[in-house]
C-alpha positions as CSV (number, residue, x, y, z in Angstrom):
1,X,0.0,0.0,0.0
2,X,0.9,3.6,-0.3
3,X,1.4,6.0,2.2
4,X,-2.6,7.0,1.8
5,X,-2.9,3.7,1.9
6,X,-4.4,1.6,5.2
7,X,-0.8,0.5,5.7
8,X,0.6,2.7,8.7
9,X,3.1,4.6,7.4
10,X,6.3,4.3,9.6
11,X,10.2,3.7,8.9
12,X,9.1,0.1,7.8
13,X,7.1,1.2,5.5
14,X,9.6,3.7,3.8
15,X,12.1,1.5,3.2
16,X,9.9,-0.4,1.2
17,X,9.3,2.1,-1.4
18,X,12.2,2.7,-4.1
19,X,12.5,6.3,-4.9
20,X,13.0,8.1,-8.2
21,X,14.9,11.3,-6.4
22,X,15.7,10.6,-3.2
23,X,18.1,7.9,-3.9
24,X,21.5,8.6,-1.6
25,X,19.6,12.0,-0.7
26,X,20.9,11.8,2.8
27,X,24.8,10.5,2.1
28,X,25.1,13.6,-0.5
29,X,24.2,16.3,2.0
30,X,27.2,17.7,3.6
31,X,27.3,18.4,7.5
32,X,25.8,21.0,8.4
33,X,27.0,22.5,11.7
34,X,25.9,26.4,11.9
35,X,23.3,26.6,9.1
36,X,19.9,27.2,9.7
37,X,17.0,25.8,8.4
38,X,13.6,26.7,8.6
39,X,11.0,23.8,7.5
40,X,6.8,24.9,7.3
41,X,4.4,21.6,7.6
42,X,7.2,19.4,9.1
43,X,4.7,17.4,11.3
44,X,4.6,14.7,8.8
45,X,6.0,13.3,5.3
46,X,8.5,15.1,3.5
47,X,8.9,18.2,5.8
48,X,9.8,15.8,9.1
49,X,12.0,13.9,7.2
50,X,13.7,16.7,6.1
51,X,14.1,18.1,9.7
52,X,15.5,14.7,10.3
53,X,17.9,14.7,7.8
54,X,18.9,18.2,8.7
55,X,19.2,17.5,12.6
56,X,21.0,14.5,11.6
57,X,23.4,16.7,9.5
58,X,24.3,18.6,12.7
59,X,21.8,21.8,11.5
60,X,20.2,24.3,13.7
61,X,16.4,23.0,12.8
62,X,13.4,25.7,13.2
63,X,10.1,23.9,12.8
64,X,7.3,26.2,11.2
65,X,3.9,24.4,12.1
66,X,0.2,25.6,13.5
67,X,0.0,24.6,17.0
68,X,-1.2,21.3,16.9
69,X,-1.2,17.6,18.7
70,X,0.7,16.2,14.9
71,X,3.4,19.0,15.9
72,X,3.8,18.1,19.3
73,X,4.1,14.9,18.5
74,X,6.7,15.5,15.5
75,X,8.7,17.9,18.1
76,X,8.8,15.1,20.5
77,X,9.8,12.3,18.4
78,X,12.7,14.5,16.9
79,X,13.4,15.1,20.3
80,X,13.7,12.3,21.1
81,X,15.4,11.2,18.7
82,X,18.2,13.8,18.8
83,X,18.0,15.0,22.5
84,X,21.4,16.9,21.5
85,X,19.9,18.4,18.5
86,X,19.3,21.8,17.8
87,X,15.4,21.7,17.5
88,X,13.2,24.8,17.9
89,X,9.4,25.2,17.2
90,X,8.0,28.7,16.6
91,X,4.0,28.7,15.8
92,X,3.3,29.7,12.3
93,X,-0.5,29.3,10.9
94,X,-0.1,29.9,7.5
95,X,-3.4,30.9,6.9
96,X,-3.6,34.1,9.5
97,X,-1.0,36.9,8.4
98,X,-0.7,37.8,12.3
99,X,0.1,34.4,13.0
100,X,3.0,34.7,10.1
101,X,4.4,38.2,11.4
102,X,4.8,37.3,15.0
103,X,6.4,34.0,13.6
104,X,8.5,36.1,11.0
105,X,9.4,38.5,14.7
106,X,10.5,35.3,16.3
107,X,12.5,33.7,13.5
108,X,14.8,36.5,13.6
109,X,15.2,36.4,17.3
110,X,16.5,32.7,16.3
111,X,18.1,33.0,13.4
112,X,19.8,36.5,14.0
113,X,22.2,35.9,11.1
114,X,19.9,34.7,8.8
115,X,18.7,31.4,7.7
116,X,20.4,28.7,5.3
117,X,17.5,27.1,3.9
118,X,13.5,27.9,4.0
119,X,11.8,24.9,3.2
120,X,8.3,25.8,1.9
121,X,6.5,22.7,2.5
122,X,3.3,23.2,4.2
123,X,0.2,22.1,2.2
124,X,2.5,20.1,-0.4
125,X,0.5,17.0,-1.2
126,X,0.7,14.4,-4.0
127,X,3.7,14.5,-4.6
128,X,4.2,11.1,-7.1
129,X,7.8,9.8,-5.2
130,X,6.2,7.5,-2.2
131,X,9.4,7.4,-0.8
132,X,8.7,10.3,0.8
C-alpha cells in the first residue's frame, strides 16, 4: 500500500518504497553545523523527514507548524530522537497573516544571522515519489 494507503506509514514502511529522487539523498548532503534551516508543515511526510535529515546533518532546525497535537508529536519524536539536536518550534498558521508576522518576529530572534535554507513545504500533497 501507499502512504494514503491503510498500511501505517512508519520507517518500515519507507524503506519499502524505491524512490526516483531521493536515492543517496541523505549520504550527498554535507554536514551541516551552523546553518539554519527553517522547515513549514514538518509534522509529517517530506517536511519531518527533512528536519530529520537536517538535525542528523548537525543543522540548527526551526520547525514552522500551527499549534497542533501532529506537531507536538513530531517535536517530541525529533526530540527524542536527537536529544542533543538543535530543534526549535516557533508557531506559524499559514493561513492568518498575524500568526506569520509574529512568527517572522521570532525567527529573527533565532536566526539573528539569517537562515540557510527555508523549506516551503506546508500544504504540499501528491507528490508522485512514495518514498517520501
Amino acid at each position: 500500500m501507499g502512504c494514503c494507503g491503510s498500511t501505517a506509514w512508519n520507517e518500515e514502511t519507507a524503506k519499502a518504497f524505491k524512490t526516483v529522487w531521493y536515492n543517496d539523498f541523505e549520504n550527498n548532503i554535507p554536514i551541516c553545523t551552523d546553518k539554519v534551516i527553517a522547515i513549514t508543515g514538518c509534522t509529517t511526510g517530506t517536511g519531518y523527514q527533512l528536519a530529520k535529515c537536517a538535525l542528523k546533518k548537525e543543522a540548527n532546525v526551526i520547525m514552522l507548524n500551527r499549534p497542533s497535537k501532529r506537531h507536538d508529536k513530531a517535536f517530541n519524536n525529533l526530540k527524542e530522537l536527537f536529544p542533543k539536536g538543535n530543534l526549535t518550534y516557533i508557531p506559524c498558521d499559514l493561513t492568518s497573516f498575524e500568526s506569520v508576522r509574529s512568527a517572522a518576529k521570532e525567527l529573527n530572534v533565532h536566526a539573528e544571522n539569517g537562515i540557510d535554507v527555508l523549506a516551503c513545504n506546508a500544504a504540499v500533497m501528491a507528490f508522485p515519489d512514495e518514498a517520501t
